[in-house]
LOGU-646284 format. One record per residue: residue in one letter; x, y, z of N, C-alpha, C, CB in turn. Coordinates in steps of 0.1 Angstrom, whole numbers, plus 5000, padded with zeros to 4 digits. Each point is the difference from the previous one (the first is absolute). Glycine has a CB too. Layout:
BEGIN
AXYZXYZXYZXYZ ...
END
This chain:
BEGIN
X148931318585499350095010499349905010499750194984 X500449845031499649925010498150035000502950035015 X496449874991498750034997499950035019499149834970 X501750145037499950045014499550135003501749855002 X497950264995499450144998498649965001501950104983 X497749835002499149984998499049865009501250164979 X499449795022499749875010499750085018502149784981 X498750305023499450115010499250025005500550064993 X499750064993498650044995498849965002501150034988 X498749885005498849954997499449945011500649974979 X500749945029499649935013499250105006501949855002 X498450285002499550075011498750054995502350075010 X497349964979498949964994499349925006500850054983 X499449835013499349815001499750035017502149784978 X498950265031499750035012498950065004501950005000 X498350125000499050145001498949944996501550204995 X498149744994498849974994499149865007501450114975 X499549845032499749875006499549894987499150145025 X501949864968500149904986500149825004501650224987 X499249825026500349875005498849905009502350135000 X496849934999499149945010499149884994499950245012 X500349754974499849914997501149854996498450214998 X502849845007500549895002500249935015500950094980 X498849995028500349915012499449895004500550175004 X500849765000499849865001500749935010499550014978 X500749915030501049945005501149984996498849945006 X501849974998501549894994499749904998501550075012 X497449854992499849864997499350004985499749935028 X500749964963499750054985498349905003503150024979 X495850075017498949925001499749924992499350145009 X500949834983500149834992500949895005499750134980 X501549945026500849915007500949914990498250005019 X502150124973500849934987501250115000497749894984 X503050055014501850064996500950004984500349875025 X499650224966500249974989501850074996496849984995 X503749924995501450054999499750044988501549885014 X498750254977499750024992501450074993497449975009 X502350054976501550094996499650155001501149824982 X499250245020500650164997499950094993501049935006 X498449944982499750134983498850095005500449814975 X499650315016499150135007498949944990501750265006 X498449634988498249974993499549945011500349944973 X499750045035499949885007499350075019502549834979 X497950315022499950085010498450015002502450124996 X496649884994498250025003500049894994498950244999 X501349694987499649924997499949865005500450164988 X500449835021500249835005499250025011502449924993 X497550165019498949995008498550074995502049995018 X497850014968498550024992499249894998500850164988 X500249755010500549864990499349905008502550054990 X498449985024499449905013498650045009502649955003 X497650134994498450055009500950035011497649844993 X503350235007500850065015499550185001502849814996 X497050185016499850145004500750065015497749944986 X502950195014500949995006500049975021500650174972 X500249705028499749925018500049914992498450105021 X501249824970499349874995501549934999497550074986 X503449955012501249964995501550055006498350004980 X502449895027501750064999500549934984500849995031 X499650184966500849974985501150035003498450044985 X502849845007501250045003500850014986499749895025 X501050204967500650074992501249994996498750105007 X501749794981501550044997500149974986501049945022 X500550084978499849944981499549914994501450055000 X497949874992499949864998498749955011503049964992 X497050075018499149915008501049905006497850024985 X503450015013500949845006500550035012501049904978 X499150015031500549955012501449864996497050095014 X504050044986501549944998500749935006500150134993 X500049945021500249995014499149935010501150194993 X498949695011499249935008499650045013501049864989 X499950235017500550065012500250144996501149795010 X498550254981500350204996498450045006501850024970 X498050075027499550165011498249954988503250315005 X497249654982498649964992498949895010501650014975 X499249905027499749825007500050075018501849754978 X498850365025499550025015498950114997502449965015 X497250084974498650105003499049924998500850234992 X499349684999498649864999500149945015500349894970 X500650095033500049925018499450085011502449904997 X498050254998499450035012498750064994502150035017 X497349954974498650024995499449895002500550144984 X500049725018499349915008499950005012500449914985 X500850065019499850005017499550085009501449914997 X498850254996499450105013499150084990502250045020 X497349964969498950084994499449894999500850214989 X498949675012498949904997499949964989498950085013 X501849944974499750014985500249804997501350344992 X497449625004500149865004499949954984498849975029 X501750124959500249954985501050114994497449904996 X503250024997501150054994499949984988501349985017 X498950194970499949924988501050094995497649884997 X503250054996500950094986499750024987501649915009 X498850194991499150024987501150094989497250015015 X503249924979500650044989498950144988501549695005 X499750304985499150124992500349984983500450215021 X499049784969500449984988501350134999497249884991 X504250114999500450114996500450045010498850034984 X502249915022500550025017501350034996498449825018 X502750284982501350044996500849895008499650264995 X499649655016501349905004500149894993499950075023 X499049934970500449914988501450014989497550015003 X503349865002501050004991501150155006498249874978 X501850165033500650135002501550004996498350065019 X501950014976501550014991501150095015498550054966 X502349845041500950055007501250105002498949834999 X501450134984501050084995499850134996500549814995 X498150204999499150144994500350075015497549904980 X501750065030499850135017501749984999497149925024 X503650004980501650045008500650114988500849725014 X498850284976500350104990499550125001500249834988 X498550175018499250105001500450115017498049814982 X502150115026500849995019501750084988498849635025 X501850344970501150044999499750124988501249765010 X497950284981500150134995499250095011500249934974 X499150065035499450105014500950005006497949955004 X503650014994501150055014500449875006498850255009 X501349634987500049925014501349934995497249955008 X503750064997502049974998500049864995501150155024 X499449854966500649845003500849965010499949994980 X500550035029500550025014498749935008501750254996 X497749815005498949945009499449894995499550195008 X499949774979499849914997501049854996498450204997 X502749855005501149895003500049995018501950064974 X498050015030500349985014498549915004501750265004 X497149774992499049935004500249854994498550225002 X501749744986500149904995501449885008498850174977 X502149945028501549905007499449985017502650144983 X496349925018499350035013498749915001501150235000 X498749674983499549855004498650074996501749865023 X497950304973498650004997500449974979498750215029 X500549724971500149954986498950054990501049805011 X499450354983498850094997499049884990501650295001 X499549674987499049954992498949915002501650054991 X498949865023498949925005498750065005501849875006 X498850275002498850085007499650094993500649975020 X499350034968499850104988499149904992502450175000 X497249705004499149924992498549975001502149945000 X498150054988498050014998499249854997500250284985 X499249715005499149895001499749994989499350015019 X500849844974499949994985498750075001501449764992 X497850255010498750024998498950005008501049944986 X498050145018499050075007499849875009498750204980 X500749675013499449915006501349925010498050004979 X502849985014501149945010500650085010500649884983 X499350285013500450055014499249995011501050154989 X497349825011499250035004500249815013498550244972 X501849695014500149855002500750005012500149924977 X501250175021501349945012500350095015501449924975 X497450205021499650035012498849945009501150174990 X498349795005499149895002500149935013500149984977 X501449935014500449885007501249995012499249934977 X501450195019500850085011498850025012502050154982 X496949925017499450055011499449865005499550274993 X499949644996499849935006500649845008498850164986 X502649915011500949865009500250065010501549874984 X498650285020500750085008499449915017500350284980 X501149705028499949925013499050085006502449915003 X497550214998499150055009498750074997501950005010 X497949924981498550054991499049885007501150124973 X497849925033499049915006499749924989498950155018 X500449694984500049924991498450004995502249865009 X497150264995498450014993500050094995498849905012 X502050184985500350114995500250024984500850025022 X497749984968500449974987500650164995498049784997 X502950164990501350044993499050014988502649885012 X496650254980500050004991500350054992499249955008 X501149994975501250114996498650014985503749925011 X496350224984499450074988500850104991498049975015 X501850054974500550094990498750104994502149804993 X498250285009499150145000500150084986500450045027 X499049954963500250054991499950185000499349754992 X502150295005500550175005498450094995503549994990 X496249964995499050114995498849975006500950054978 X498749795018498649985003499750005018499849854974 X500950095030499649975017499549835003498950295002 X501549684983499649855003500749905004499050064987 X500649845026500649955010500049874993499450145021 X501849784975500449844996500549945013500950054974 X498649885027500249905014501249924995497349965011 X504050055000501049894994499949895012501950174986 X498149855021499549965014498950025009501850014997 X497949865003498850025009500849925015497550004978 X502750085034500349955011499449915010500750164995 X497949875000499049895011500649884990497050155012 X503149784980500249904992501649995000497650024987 X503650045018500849965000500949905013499450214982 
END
């Protein structure tokens, strides 16, 4: 069942009631910090509780893992332009304990893409067509090394300003507790 009804709903509520007036805020994040974070739904209040983020304080950016794969993908141009035209002058990644891109099993999802309908037809055609699922279907031995090699991706990237510290942390899912893997001013 679609929750789109109820999502509406409720909005025109949140409206009418003027719910929102306590979020308004600019675009520019007032800490001036840019965080790449993963996607798990523990992680949606808890990780900006954790940091002392309140909502303006922060561009947060959202994907599986926290990883930046792609040097040049759509992840590494929303940190760029969170530097260059929102001002955001710290960058930190922050990984999560108990992150499903740990170790992600390639074979498990293309198995999973093919009982939801998806042809072996298409997935031979994508693979003779040079996209190489199992490669892009890959995760990270582990919380800290994924955390590690996005890190060092953002931080080689050619067009990343050279004062611009790269910090990378692991956020524990229940507690909210922040492990420094990186500290950027010292890298």
């Amino acid at each position: 069942m679609s929750q789109l009804h109820s999502i509406l709903e409720h909005n025109q509520e949140f409206v009418a009631n003027k719910e929102y007036e306590s979020y308004i805020t600019d675009k520019f994040p007032e800490k001036k910090m840019v965080i790449v974070t993963c996607m798990d739904t523990r992680l949606v209040e808890l990780l900006p509780r954790a940091m002392n983020l309140r909502n303006g304080d922060a561009k947060i950016i959202k994907n599986a893992g926290a990883v930046i794969s792609q040097p040049f993908g759509s992840v590494m141009r929303s940190l760029l332009v969170a530097i260059y035209e929102l001002k955001a002058s710290e960058v930190f990644i922050v990984g999560h304990t108990g992150c499903g891109m740990a170790a992600l099993n390639a074979d498990r999802v293309i198995h999973s893409m093919q009982d939801q309908g998806i042809s072996d037809e298409v997935l031979s055609t994508l693979e003779n067509s040079g996209i190489k699922l199992h490669k892009w279907l890959r995760g990270f031995e582990n919380e800290k090394e994924g955390v590690i090699q996005t890190v060092n991706i953002v931080k080689k990237h050619p067009l990343l300003p050279p004062n611009i510290p790269v910090h990378g942390l692991l956020i524990d899912s229940t507690t909210g507790a922040l492990e420094l893997i990186i500290d950027g001013n010292n890298a």
